[in-house]
N, C-alpha and C positions, 0 to 999 in steps of 0.2 A: 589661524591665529587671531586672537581676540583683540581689539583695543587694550591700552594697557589700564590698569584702576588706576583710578584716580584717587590718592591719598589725602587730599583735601575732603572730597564730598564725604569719602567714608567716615571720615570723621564727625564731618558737623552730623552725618546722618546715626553716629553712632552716643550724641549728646555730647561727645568731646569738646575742649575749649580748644581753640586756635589761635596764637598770640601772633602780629605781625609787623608790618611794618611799613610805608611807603617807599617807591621808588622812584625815584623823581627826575634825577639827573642826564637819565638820558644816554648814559655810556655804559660797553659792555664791564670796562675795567672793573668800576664803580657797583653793576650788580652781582659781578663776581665778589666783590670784597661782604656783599649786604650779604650774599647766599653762604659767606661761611660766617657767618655771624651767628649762625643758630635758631634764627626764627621760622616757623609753621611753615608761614606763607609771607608773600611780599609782592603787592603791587606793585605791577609795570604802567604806570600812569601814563595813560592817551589823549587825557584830558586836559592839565595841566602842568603837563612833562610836554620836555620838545623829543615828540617820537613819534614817528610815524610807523608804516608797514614795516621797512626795513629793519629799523633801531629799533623795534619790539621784537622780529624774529631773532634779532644777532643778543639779544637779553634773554629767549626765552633756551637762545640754543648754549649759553654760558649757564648758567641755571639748571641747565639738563642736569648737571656733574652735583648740585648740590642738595640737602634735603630739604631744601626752602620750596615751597609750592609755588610757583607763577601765576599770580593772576592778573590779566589784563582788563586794564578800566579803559574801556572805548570812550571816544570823546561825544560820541554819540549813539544810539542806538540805530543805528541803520541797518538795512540788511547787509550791503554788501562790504560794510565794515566786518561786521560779525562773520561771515562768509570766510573773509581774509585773513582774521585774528585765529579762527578756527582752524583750518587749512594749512596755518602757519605751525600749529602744533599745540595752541591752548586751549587746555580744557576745561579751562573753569574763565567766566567772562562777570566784569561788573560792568551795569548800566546807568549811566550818570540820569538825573533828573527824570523818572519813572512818577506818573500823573495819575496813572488810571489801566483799571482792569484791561480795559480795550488793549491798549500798549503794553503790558505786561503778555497778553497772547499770544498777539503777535512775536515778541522777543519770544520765548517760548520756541512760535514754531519758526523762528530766525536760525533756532539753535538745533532744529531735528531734522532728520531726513524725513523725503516721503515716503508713504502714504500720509506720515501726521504731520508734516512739517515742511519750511521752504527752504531747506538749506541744499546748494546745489549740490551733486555728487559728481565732484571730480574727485577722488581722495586718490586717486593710481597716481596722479599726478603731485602730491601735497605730501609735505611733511607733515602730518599729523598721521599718516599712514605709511610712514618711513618708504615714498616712493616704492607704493606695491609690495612691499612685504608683509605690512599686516591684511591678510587677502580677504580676515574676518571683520574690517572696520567697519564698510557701511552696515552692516548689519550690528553691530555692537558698540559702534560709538555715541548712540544717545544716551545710554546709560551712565555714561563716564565722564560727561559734558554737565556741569555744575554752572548754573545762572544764577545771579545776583542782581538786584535789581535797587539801585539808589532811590528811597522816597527821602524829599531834602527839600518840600518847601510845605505850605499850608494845603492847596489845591490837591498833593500826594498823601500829604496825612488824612484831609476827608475821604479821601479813596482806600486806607489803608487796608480797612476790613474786605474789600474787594477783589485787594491787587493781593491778599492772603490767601482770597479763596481760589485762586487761579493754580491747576496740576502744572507742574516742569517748571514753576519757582522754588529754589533751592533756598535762599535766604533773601533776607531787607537788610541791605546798611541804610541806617539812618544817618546821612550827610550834617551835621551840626551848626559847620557854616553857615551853609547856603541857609537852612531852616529858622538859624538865631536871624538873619537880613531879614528872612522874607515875614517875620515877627514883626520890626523893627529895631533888635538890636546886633545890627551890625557890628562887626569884629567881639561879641561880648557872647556866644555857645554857653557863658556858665550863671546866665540871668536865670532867676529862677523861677522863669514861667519859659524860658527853652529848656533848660534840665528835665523840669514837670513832663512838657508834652515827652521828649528825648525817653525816659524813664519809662513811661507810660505804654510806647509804642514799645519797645523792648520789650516788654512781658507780653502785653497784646501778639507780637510776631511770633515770640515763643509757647504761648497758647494755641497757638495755630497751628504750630508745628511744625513750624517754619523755621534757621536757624538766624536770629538775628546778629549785626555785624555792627561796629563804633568805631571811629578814629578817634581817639583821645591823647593827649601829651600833659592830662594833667591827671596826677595820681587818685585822688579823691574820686576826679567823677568816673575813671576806669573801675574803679573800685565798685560804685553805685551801679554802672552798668554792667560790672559781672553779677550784684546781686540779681541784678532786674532778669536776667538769664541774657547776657549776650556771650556768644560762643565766636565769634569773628572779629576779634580785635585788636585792631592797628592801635601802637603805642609809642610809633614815630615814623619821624620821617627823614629820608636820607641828607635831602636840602637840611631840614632845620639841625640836625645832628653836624655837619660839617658846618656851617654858618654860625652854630652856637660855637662849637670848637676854637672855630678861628677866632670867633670875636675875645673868647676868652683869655688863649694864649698874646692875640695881640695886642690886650689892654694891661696881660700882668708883665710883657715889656715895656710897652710905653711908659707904664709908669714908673720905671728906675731912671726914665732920663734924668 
């Protein structure tokens, strides 16, 4: 029995767009409710969600049941993070703050078995291989295993062309935040010299034939970066969704005092 496919990579691998969404909060309730919402995919954030090993397997195991794709964003590329996240049962991994070809390999061979790769083989052991029922994993699970690699500041963008020509990179999110700071404009993604670069690298990754990936919450520039060819895009996030909500309903009582 083979790894199962992975309906994510097929996709970007097939040119398809992928609409998604973040996951932020940390609970299983919470990603159950995101996963019948109807979106592609939706990251389980490692980064800047409170979730560790645990709180990403009990989201990735409530998720099984819906058609939302799981992707885990490791808070850092390490190996034996990636090991963990793997093992745990996901197969498609994003890697926060990605600099250089060098570090794009390595993640790479973070994510494959040997001979090409350092990912350990326990899988008898590991729900990603339903404890030894799928007997065909080690042997079939690279193919199904979908890497993403975050370039999101200046040092990453001169590397871009690089970290593109590198085999077993599936796509670039370009990070907007972190990118508009490392500019100078902090809190401001829709300056129009971060748009430019933001824009720029988007066609550049799809040129490469790579699938490029955006978190946007503001319509216009989702818009620009579907021109540009981005196939991987988050269009919210479960924090600002609940926090806008409430802010909303609690100010249209307030104000009938």
């Amino acid at each position: 029995m083979p790894a199962p496919t992975n309906p994510f990579k097929k996709a970007l691998s097939a040119g398809e767009t992928q609409f998604g969404c973040w996951v932020g909060l940390g609970d299983t309730f919470s990603a159950e409710i995101m996963g019948s919402a109807g979106f592609d995919w939706l990251v389980i954030d490692g980064e800047h969600g409170p979730n560790d090993l645990r709180s990403i397997l009990a989201q990735l195991q409530v998720l099984e049941a819906s058609d939302s794709h799981p992707v885990v964003r490791v808070p850092v590329g390490e190996t034996y993070l990636l090991k963990q996240m793997l093992d745990a049962g996901a197969q498609t991994i994003l890697v926060p703050m990605v600099e250089s070809a060098e570090q794009a390999r390595q993640l790479v061979r973070d994510v494959t078995y040997p001979p090409h790769g350092d990912r350990g083989v326990g899988y008898a052991l590991a729900r990603a291989a339903k404890f030894g029922q799928i007997t065909d994993y080690g042997t079939t699970a690279d193919a199904q295993i979908c890497l993403l690699v975050q370039v999101e500041n200046l040092k990453g963008m001169a590397a871009l062309d690089d970290i593109l020509a590198v085999d077993g990179v599936d796509g670039v999110f370009i990070g907007p935040a972190d990118l508009a700071a490392d500019m100078g404009h902090m809190g401001n993604a829709l300056h129009a010299d971060v748009q430019t670069a933001i824009m720029d690298a988007l066609r550049r990754i799809r040129a490469a034939g790579k699938a490029p990936g955006i978190l946007s919450t503001h319509d216009p520039m989702t818009q620009d970066a579907l021109k540009a060819g981005a196939q991987f895009v988050a269009v919210g996030a479960d924090i600002l969704l609940l926090a806008k909500g409430a802010r909303a309903l609690a100010a249209q009582w307030q104000g009938t005092k």
